[in-house]
N, C-alpha and C positions, 0 to 999 in steps of 0.2 A: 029171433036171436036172443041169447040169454044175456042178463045185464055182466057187468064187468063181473061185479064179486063173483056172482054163481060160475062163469069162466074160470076167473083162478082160482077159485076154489077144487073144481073139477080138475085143476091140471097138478095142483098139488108141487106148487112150483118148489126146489129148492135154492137155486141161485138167482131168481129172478125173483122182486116183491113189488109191488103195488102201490104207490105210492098216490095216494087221492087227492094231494093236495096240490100236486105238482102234474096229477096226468102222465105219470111216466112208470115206465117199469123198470127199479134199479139194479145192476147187476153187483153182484159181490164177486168184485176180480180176483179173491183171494185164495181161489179154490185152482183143481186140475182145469184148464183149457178146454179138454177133451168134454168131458162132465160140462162144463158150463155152454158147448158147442152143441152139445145133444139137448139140451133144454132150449137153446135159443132156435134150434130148429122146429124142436115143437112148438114151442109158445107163438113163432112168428106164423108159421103155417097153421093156428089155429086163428090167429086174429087173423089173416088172409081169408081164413073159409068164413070165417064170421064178418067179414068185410069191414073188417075194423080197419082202418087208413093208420098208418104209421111210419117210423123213419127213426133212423139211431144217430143219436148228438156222438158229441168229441169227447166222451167219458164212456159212451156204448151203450149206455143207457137206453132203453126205446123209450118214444116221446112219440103218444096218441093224438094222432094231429088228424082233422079231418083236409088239411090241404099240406101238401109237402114240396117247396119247390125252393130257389136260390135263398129269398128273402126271410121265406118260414125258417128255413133253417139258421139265416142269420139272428132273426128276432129271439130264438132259441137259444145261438149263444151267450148272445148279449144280456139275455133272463139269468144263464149259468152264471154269469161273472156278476151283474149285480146282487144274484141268491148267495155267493161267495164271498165276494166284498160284507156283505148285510148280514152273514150269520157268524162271519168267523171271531170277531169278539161277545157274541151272545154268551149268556152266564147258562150253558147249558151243561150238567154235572152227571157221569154216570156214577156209579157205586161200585167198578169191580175195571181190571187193565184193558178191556174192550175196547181196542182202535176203535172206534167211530167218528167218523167226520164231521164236524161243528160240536163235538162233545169234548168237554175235558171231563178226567177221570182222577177221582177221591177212590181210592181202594179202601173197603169199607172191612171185607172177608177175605179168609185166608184158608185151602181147604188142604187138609192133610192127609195121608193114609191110614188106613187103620188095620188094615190086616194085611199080610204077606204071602199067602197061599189061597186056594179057592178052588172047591171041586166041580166043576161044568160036568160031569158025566152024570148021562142019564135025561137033561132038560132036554128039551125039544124047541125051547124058545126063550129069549132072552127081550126083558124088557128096559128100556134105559129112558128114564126123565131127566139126566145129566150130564152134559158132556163130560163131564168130571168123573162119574163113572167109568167110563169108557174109557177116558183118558187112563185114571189109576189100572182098570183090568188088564187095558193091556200091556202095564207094566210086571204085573202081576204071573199071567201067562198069554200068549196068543191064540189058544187053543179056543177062546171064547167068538174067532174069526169063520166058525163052517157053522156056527150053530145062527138057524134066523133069527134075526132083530126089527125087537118092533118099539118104536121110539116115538116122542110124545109130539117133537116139533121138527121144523129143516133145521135149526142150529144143528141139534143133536145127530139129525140125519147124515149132515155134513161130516162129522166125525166122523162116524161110521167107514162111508164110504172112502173119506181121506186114507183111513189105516188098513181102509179093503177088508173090513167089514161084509157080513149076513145079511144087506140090510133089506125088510120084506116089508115094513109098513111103517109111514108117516102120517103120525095124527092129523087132522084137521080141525081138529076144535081147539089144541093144544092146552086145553085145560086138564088136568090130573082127575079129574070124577068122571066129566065127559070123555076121554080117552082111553077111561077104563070098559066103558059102555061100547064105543066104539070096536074094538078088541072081542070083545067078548064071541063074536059067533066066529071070528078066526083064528081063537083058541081053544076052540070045543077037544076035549079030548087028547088036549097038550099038558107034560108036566111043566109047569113056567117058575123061571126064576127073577124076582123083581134088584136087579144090582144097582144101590144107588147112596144114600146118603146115610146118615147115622140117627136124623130126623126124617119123618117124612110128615106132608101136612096134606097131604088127601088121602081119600079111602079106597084109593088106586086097587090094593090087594087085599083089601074087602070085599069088596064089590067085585072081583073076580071069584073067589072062594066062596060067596053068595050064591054066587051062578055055576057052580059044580068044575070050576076049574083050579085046579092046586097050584098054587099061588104062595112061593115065597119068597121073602124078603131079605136080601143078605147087602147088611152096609159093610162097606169097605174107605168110605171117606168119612171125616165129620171137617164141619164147618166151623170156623172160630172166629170171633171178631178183634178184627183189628185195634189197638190200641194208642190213640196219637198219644203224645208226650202234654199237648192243652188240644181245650176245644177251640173246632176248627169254626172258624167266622166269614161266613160266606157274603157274596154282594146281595145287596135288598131287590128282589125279582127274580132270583136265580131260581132256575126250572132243574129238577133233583130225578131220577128217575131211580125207581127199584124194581131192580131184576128180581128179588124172591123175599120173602118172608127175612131171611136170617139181616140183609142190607137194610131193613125196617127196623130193627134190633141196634142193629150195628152204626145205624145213623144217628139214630138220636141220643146214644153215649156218647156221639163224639164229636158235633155237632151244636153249635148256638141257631136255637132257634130261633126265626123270625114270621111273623104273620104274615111278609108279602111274599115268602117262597110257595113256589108253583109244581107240585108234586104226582107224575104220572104212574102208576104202576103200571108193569107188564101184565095183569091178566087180575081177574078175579079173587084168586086164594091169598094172593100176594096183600091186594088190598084189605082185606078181613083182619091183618096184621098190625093195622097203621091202630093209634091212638083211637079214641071214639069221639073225639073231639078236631080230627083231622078227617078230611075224603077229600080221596085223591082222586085226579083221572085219570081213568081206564085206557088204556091205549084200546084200541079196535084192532091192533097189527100185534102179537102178541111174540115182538123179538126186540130186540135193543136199539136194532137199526130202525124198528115201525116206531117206536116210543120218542126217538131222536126225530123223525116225521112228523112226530103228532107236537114235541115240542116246537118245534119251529114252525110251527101254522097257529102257535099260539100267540097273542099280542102280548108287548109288555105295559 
């Protein structure tokens, strides 16, 4: 049998994630029913043939139990309402309006449009590293909804699919260099257009144009940072977590630092951005809601 990761990795889950610390697979209720019904049938009928033992709590959540009976399940709840009780005043901080649960949110960025029109004829494929992309294009026109997409992580995938969306491939490395690698042999011979921010901080459409595939780049958002009226004064031990490069910018303008803050980045290129005098930790789940996992398995 394959170990967990290599499983979900191979299932390429979008509304269901992993959670290591807690044994459980959490679902994001926040999407179509339908969509999160077809995943929970695969994912369940895949730990069945894998004889993974399991059972779904009072949030829906699956919880990997190797015994599943009255009292498991009671001890199950009784873990949810202490992990609830125990996290809900934790000084755990995101940097942008992302509902997440035991997170409060400092809005760091602000992103705007930049262009008003946009030509799709002629691509064959459409790559998107941000939902914010997607979001603006298809304000923009809907016409970018028949053309396939290929997108870096399940946030962005979620989009997609939300606005009924092309959508033909989910990263699995969700890093920007490694997803460009990825891509590569299933755009052999495609004109591709990169729709994304005004910055970019990988060599995403390098490294495709390397590889004999035409590859451009068309921003339509840019990103700005927010500006408080004083710097903000957070609690000593507070866990901070940054979604992208520009919230690494945007924090520390606005922001009193302190030595015992506890600092996670979403993925690698993020981190390259922090001070040289700062290292943060890496989340291994490389989304807002894994980063909020990774902070609350941490001690204060």
């Amino acid at each position: 049998m394959k170990n967990l990761n290599e499983l979900f990795y191979d299932l390429n889950l979008l509304y269901y994630e992993y959670d290591k610390f807690t044994h459980k697979i959490i679902v994001d209720n926040n999407h179509a029913k339908d969509d999160i019904y077809k995943e929970f049938i695969k994912l369940t009928y895949t730990l069945t043939k894998n004889n993974i033992q399991f059972f779904i709590d009072e949030n829906k959540d699956i919880v990997l139990s190797t015994k599943d009976n009255f009292f498991v399940r009671l001890k199950q709840r009784f873990q949810n309402i202490v992990s609830n009780v125990k996290n809900y005043n934790r000084d755990i901080y995101v940097l942008n309006n992302c509902n997440i649960k035991n997170a409060k949110n400092i809005p760091m960025i602000t992103t705007v449009p930049i262009v008003e029109k946009i030509n799709l004829e002629g691509y064959d494929a459409l790559i998107f590293t941000s939902k914010n992309a997607i979001t603006y294009l298809n304000e923009i026109s809907t016409s970018w909804k028949s053309i396939p997409s290929y997108v870096i992580a399940p946030q962005t995938a979620k989009t997609i699919k939300s606005l009924g969306g092309n959508l033909t491939y989910t990263g699995k490395t969700k890093h920007g260099d490694e997803f460009a690698y990825e891509i590569i042999e299933l755009l052999r011979n495609k004109k591709v257009l990169y729709v994304g921010g005004e910055k970019t901080v990988s060599n995403l459409v390098q490294i495709l144009n390397d590889n004999d595939i035409e590859c451009i780049h068309k921003p339509i958002y840019k990103t700005i940072c927010n500006k408080y009226p004083t710097k903000i004064t957070l609690p000593k031990n507070s866990t901070i977590i940054f979604s992208s490069p520009s919230t690494v910018e945007c924090f520390f303008n606005n922001v009193v630092w302190d030595d015992s803050f506890k600092l996670i980045s979403i993925g690698k290129t993020t981190a390259n951005f922090f001070p040289k005098n700062i290292t943060p930790i890496i989340s291994e789940v490389t989304s807002i809601q894994g980063c909020v996992q990774k902070a609350l398995s941490l001690e204060n």
